[in-house]
C-alpha positions in Angstrom: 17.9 -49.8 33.3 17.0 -53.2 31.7 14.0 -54.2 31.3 14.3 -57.4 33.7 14.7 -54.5 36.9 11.4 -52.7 35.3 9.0 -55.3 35.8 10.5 -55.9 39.9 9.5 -52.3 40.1 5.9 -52.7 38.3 4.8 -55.6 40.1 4.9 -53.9 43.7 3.6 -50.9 42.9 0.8 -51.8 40.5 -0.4 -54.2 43.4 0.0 -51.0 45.6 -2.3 -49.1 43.1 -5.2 -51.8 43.3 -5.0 -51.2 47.2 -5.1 -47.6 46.6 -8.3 -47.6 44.1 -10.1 -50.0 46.5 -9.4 -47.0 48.9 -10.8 -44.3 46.7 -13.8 -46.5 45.7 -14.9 -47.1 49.3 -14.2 -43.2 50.2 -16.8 -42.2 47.1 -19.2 -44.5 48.3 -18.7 -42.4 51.4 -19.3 -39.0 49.4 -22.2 -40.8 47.6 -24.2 -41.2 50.8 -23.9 -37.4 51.3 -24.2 -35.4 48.0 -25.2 -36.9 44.3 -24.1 -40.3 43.0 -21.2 -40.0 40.4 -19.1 -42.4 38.3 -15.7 -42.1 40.0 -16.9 -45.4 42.1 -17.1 -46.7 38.7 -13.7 -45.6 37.4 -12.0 -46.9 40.3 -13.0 -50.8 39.8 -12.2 -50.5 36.1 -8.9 -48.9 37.5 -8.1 -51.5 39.8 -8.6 -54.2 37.2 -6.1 -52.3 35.0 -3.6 -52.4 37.9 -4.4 -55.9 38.6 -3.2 -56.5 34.7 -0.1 -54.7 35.0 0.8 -56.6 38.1 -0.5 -59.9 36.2 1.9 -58.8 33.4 5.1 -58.3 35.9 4.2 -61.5 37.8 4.2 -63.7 34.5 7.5 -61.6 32.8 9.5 -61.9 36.1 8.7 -65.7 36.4 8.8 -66.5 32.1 12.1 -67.1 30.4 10.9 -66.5 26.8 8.8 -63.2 26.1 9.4 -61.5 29.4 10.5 -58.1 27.6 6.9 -58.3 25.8 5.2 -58.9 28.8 7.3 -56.0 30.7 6.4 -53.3 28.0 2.8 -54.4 28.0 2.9 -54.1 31.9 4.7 -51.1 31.6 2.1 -49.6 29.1 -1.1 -51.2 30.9 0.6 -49.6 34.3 0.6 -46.4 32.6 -2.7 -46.4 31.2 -3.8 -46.6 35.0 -2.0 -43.8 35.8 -3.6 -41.8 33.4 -7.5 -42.9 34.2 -6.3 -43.0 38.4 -5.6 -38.8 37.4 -8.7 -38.4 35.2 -10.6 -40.3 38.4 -9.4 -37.5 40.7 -10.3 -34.4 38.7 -13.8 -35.9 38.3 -13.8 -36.7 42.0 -12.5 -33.5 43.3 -15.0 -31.3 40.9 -17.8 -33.4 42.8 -17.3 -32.6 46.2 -18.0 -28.5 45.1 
């Protein structure tokens, strides 16, 4: 797959993700009210933000003619990096509702 087709794939989904964060931050707001505050609130915005780069990243590779593939890999690497801290989130969140 070149990378010109990667970034058309980033860009949706990473916006998808911010969606999906917002989601999770307003549901442990929710838990907040009931048990202890935690951080995954937190998490979530920083997590969004890192979304909102990779989809940043797709946006400007998809529409530049020089540098696109460094802009794909970065928003490939940023979009993974929110992967990896949107998993982390959900481990601490689930150990907080025991």
């Amino acid at each position: 797959m070149s990378e010109r087709k990667i970034s058309s794939y980033i860009l949706p989904t990473s916006a998808t993700m911010v969606g999906v964060c917002m989601t999770v931050l307003s549901l442990a707001k929710v838990v907040e009210s009931q048990t202890r505050p935690g951080r995954v609130d937190e998490v979530m915005a920083l997590d969004s933000l890192i979304f909102l780069t990779s989809a940043f990243c797709s946006y400007l590779a998809l529409r530049s003619e020089r540098d696109s593939t460094r802009l794909e890999r970065l928003a490939d690497r940023v979009f993974m990096c929110g992967l990896t801290v949107m998993v982390g989130a959900a481990v601490v969140f689930a150990m907080e509702l025991h």
